[in-house]
Every structure is written in C-alpha cells, then in structure tokens.
C-alpha positions in Angstrom: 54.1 12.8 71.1 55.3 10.2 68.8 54.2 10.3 65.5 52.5 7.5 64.3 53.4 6.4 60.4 49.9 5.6 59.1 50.0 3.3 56.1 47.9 4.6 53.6 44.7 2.4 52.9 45.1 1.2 49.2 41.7 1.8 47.6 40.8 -0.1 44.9 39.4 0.9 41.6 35.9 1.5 41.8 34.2 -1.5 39.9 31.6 0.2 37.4 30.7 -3.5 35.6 27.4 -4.0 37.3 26.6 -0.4 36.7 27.0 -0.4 33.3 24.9 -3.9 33.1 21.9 -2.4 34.5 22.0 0.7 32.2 22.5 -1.4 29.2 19.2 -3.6 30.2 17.8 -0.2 30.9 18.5 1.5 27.6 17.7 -2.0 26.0 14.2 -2.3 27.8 13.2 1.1 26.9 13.7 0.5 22.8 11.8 -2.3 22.8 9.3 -0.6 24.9 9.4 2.5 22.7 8.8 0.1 19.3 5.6 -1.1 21.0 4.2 2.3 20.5 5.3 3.5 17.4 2.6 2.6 15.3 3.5 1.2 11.5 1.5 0.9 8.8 2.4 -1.8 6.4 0.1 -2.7 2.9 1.0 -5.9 1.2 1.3 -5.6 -2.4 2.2 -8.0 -5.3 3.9 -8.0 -8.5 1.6 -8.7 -11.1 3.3 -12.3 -12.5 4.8 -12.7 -15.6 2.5 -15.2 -16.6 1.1 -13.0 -19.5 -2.4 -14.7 -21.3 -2.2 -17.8 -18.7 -2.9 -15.1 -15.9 -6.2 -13.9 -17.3 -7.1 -17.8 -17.4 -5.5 -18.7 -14.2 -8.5 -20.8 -13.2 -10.6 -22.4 -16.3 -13.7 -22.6 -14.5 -14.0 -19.7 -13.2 -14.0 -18.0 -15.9 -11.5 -15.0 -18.0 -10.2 -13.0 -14.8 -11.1 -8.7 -15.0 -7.5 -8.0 -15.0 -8.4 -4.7 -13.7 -5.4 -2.2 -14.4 -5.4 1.3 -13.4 -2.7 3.7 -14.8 -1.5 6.5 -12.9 -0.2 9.4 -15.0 0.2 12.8 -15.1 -2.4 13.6 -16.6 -4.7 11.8 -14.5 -6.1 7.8 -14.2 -6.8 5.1 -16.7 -9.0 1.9 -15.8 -9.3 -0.9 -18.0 -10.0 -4.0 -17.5 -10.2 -7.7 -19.3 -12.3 -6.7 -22.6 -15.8 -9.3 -22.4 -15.5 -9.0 -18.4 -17.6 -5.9 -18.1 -19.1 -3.4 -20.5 -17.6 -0.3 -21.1 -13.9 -0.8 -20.0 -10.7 -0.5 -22.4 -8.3 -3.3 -22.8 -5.6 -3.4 -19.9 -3.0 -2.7 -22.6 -4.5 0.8 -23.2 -4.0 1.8 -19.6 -0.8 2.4 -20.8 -1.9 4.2 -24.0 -1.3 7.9 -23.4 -2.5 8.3 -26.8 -6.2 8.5 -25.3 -7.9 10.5 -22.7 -7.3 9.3 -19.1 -10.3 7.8 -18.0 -10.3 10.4 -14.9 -8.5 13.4 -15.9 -7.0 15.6 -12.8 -9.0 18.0 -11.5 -7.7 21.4 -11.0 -4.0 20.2 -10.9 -5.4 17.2 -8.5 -6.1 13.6 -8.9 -9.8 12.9 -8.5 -9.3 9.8 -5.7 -13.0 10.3 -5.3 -13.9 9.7 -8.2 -11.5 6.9 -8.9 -13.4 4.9 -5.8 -17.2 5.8 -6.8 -15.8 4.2 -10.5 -14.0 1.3 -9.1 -17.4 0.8 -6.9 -19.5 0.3 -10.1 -17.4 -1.8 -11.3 -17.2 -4.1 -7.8 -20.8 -3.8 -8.1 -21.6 -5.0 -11.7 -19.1 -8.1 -10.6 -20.8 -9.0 -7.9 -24.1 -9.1 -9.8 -22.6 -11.8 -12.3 -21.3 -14.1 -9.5 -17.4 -12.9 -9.2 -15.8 -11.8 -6.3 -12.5 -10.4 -8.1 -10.2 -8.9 -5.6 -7.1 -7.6 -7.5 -6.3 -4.8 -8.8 -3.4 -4.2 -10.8 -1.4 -0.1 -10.2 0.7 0.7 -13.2 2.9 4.2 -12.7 4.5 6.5 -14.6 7.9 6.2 -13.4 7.4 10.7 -12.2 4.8 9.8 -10.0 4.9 10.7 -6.5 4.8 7.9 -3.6 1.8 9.6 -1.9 0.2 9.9 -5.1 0.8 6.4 -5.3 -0.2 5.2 -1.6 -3.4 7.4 -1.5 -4.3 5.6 -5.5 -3.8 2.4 -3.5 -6.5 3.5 -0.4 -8.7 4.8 -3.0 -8.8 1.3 -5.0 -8.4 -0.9 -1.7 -11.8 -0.1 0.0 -14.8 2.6 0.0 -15.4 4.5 3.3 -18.5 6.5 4.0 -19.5 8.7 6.9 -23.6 8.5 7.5 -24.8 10.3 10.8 -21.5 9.9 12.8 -21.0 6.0 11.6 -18.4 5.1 9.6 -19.2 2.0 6.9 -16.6 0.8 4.6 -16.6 -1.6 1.4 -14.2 -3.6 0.9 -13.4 -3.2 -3.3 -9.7 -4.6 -4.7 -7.9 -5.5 -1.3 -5.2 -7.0 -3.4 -2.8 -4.5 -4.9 -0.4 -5.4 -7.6 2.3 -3.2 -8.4 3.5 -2.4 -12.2 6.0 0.2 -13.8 4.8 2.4 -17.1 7.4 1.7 -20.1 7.6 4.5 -22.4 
C-alpha cells in the first residue's frame, strides 16, 4: 500500500465579529429595556430668587405674595408667612428664629407631617376664600436635617390625601417647592 501524503487542510481562525455584534445589540437592547421599568420619581423644585422685597411684589396687581416659609428644624416646624396676607402667621424671617417655639413641635421624637398638612390646609383654605390661588411654598433647612425628613416635609406641603370608604381624594395645596438653607 502506498502511503498517501495528505496535505493538512489549513483552517482558518474562527471569525467571532458577527458574534460579538449581536451580543452587544443584545446586551444594549436589554438596558434600555430594563430602564423602561425602573420606575423614577423626580419633584421639581426651585430656589427661592434673590430678588428679596421685589419677590413679595412680583406682580402689583395682584397683590403682596404669602411668601409662605416653612422651617424645618430639630426641634420641629415653623410656618410663617407674608405678615397682612393672613391672620395669625409670623413673619417669614422668624421661620428662621429659633429663639421661639416651632410652630409644630415634634411629637415623641417625630415630626408631626400630619399636622403640618391639616395647618398648611387652613391656610390654602383661608386664600382661596379671599380670591388667591398661591402655589409656592418656600422649605428652609437646618443644614442636620435628614433628606427623608426633607422629601416627606415636601409631600406633606405639596398636596392633602384622604382615604373615605376605599376612595382616595387629594388636594392639591403648594405644588411649587422652593428650596432654602438655615444660616446660623
């Protein structure tokens, strides 16, 4: 028998290219897919401007503006509001007077948010029975504050939500949130 010499086939390199095209489409597809369901929840919120006494006059025929400032503290929450606006608020300045009580002191070691809504509720109220339709609201923190202290003061002065017989009904009070430092 002769021997035959067979010549070795030269295989080629495999070519993985198209391969790793489609998983990088695949990987690429199923981010953006994945962001689709992730769920965000985003609040718009201001700085107050540095306008000073123009931004309680920001529109002469409407009026002096509420200004309506609530402090968040340690020791609890002060409202004030424009003085002449409505009866019974302090001046915006003494939000940030820790000289005086808060306004609504904490509660067992816990902010009263409750309480912070049924307040900022009779003051929508008493607004909307003299003709304005005010919609800011302006935060001021202590600089020790914690962010969900913060975020849940910001749902408790955005709207009022109340549960009657399975139905939920909610208020809309200061959708606009302005967001201010406390200086010592």
């Amino acid at each position: 028998m002769k021997r035959r010499v067979r010549q070795e086939e030269h295989v080629g390199e495999l070519n993985i290219i198209p391969y790793l095209d489609i998983v990088v489409n695949l990987v690429m597809f199923i981010l953006l897919s994945m962001a689709g369901l992730i769920t965000l929840g985003v609040l718009h919120v201001d700085t107050p401007s540095a306008g000073g006494g123009d931004a309680a006059m920001a529109n002469p025929d409407e009026g002096p503006k509420l200004l309506l400032t609530v402090g968040v503290t340690n020791r609890g929450f002060y409202v004030a509001g424009a003085s002449g606006v409505l009866e019974g608020l302090a001046d915006p300045a003494s939000a940030m007077d820790k000289e005086r009580p808060p306004t609504l002191p904490l509660k067992n070691g816990q902010y009263d948010y409750d309480g912070l809504t049924r307040l900022l509720v009779e003051i929508k109220t008493q607004l909307e029975q003299k003709g304005s339709d005010e919609k800011t609201v302006i935060l001021v923190a202590e600089m020790d504050v914690p962010y969900d202290v913060l975020i849940r003061t910001m749902d408790a002065t955005r709207e009022q939500i109340t549960v009657h017989e399975a139905q939920v009904a909610r208020r809309v009070l200061f959708p606009q949130v302005s967001l201010s430092a406390m200086v010592h």
